[in-house]
N, C-alpha and C positions, 0 to 999 in steps of 0.2 A: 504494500500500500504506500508505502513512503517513497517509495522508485516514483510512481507515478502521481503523488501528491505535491513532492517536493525533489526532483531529481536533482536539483544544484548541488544539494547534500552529497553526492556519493563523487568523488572524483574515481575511484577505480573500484572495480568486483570481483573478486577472484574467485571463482566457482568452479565445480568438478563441472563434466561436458555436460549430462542432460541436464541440471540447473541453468547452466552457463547459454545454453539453445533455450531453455523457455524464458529467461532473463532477456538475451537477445533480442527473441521474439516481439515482447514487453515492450523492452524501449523502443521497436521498428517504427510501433502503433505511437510512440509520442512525437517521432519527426518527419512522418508521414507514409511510415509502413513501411514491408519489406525490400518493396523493387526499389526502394533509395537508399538502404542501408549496406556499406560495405564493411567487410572481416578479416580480418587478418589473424594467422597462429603463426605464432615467433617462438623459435627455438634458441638452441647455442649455435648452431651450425646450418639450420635450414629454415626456409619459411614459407607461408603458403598462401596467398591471397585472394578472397572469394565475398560472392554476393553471400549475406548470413542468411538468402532465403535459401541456399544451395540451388539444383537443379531445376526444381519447380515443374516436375515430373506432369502434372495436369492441367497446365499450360504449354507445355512443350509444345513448338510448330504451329502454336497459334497467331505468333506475331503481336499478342498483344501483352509480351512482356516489357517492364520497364528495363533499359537496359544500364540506368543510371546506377546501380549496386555496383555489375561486374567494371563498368568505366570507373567507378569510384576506387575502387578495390585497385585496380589501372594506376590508376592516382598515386595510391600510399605504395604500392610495387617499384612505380617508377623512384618514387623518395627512398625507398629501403633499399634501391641499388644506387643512390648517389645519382640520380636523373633529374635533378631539381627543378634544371631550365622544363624539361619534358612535363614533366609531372604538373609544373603549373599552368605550362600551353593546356593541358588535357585538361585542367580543373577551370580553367576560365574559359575556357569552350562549353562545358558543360554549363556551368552557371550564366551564358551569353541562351543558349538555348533554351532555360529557365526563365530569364529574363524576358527573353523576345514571346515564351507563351503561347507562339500555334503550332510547335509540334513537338505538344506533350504528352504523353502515354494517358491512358484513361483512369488510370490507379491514382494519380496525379491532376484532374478534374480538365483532361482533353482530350482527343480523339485521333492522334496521331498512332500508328503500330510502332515496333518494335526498330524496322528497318526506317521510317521514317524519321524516329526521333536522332536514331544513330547518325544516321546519314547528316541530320541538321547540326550536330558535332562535328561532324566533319569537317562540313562546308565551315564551320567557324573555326577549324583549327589553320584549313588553309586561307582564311583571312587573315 
């Protein structure tokens, strides 16, 4: 109750996995659900970068997934290899496509698919 009444409180969670995925979950629904939430597992040696929705197994090939998680996830990969310059090109692409609001995924209150929203990343990365 307190994650969702007052999240300021918590700056970090340390959780075994299945807490750590309903915890996840939790917070997806505070900053606008899962297709914008991206995840990273850091080790000593290796790391992994992913949407926290994973697969998204009953959407798959529908197109109308947000693909702002796995871009985001893009984001903190390129900073964990030392890609700065990259990493913020990719971040301020996506946030220019947030910005401009007509091709946004529907999970996110617009009617653009999967390949569209991507695609309009694009075009703002090569602006």
């Amino acid at each position: 109750m307190q994650l969702v009444t007052r999240p300021e409180q918590f700056d970090v969670l340390l959780l075994p996995n299945l807490y750590g995925d309903i915890i996840s979950d939790l917070a997806a629904g505070l900053v606008g659900g899962l297709g914008v939430v991206p995840g990273a597992n850091l080790g000593d040696k290796h790391a992994v970068f992913e949407s926290v929705h994973g697969s998204a197994p009953d959407i798959a090939g529908k197109g109308i997934a947000n693909p702002t998680a796995l871009l985001s996830s893009a984001v903190m990969m390129l900073e964990h290899l030392g890609e700065v310059k990259a990493a913020a090109r990719l971040q301020q692409s996506i946030e220019a496509v947030y910005a401009d609001g007509t091709h946004l995924t529907a999970d996110v209150g617009g009617k653009a698919s999967t390949n569209e929203f991507a695609d309009a990343v694009i075009a703002k990365l090569g602006a």
